[in-house]
FIFITOR-880573 format. One record per residue (C-alpha): z, y, x. Coordinates in nm, 4 decimals. Layout:
<rs>
         z         y         x
         Z         Y         X
...
</rs>
This chain:
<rs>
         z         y         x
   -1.3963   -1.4343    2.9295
   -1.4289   -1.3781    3.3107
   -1.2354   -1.1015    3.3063
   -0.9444   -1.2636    3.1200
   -0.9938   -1.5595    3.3446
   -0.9708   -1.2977    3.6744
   -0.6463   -1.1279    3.4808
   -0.4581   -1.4377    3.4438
   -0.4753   -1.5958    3.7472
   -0.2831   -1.3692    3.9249
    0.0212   -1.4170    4.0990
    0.2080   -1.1455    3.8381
    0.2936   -1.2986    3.4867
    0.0825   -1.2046    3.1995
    0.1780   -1.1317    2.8774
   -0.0840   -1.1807    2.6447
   -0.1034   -1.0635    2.2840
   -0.3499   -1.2494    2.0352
   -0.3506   -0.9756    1.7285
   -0.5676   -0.8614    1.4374
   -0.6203   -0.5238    1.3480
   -0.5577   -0.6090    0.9739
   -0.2461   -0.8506    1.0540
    0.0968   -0.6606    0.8991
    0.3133   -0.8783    1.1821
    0.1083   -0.7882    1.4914
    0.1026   -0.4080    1.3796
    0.4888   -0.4417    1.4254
    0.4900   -0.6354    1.7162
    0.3038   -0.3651    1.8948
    0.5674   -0.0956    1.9767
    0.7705   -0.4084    2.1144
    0.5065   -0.5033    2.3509
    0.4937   -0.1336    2.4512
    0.8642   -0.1141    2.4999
    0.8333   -0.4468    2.7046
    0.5650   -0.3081    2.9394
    0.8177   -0.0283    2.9833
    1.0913   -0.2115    3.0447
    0.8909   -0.4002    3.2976
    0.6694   -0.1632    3.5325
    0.4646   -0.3740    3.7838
    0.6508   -0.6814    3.7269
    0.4476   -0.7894    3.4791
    0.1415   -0.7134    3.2815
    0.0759   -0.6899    2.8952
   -0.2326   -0.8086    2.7743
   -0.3683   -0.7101    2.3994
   -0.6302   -0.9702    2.2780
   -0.8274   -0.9107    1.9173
   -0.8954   -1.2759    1.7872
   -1.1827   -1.1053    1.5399
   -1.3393   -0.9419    1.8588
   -1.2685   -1.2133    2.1172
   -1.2943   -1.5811    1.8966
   -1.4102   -1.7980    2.2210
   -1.0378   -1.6806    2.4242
   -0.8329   -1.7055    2.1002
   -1.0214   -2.0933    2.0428
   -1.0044   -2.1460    2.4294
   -0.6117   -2.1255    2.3899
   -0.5639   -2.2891    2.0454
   -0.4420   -2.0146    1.8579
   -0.4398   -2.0733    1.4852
   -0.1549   -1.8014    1.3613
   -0.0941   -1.4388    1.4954
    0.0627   -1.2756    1.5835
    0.0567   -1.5484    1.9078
    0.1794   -1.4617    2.2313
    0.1330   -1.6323    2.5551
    0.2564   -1.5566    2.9007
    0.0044   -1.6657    3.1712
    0.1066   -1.7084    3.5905
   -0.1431   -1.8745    3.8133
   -0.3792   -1.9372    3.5289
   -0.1104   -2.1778    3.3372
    0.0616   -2.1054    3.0443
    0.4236   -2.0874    3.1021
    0.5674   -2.0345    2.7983
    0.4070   -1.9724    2.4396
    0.5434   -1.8730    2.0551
    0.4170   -1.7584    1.7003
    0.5597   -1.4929    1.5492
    0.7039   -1.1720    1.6192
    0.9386   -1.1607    1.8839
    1.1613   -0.8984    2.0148
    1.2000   -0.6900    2.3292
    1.4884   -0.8837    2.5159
    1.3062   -1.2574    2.4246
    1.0070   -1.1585    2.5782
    1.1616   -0.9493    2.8526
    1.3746   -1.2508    2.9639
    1.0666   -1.5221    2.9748
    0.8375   -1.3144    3.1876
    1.1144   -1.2357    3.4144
    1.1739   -1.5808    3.4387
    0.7649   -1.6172    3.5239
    0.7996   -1.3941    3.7646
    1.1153   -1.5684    3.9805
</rs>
């Protein structure tokens, strides 16, 4: 947890992923988070998160449904959905973090 605490605190937005291995939705979501991170070089950063392997950060943040995605700046949440969402969505709210 210290090391996700260190990670999204930072100045640069963080996209973080909250997946499951077995979850049909997050398997999907994953080549969108790749194209995002792409798309998006040092302006941001994209975080995957394993709610089997990590329960205390996926409780810590309330997550209840993945695949749940939450973009971090200065330690806050900034913006926060359920769901699978697309490349241009996510691309527009963490360049809106980042402004």
């Amino acid at each position: 947890m210290n090391n996700f605490t260190e990670l999204i605190n930072g100045d640069t937005p963080v996209l973080v992923d909250f997946y499951a291995d077995w979850c049909g939705p997050c398997r999907y979501q994953a080549p969108i988070l790749k194209e995002v991170a792409s798309q998006l070089g040092s302006l941001a950063r994209v975080v995957k998160i394993d709610v089997d392997k990590n329960p205390a950060v996926a409780q810590a943040y309330g997550i209840r449904g993945i695949p749940a995605l939450l973009i971090f700046r200065k330690g806050e949440v900034v913006w926060r959905a359920s769901g699978v969402r697309q490349t241009h969505e996510l691309v527009q709210q963490l360049q809106q973090a980042a402004a």
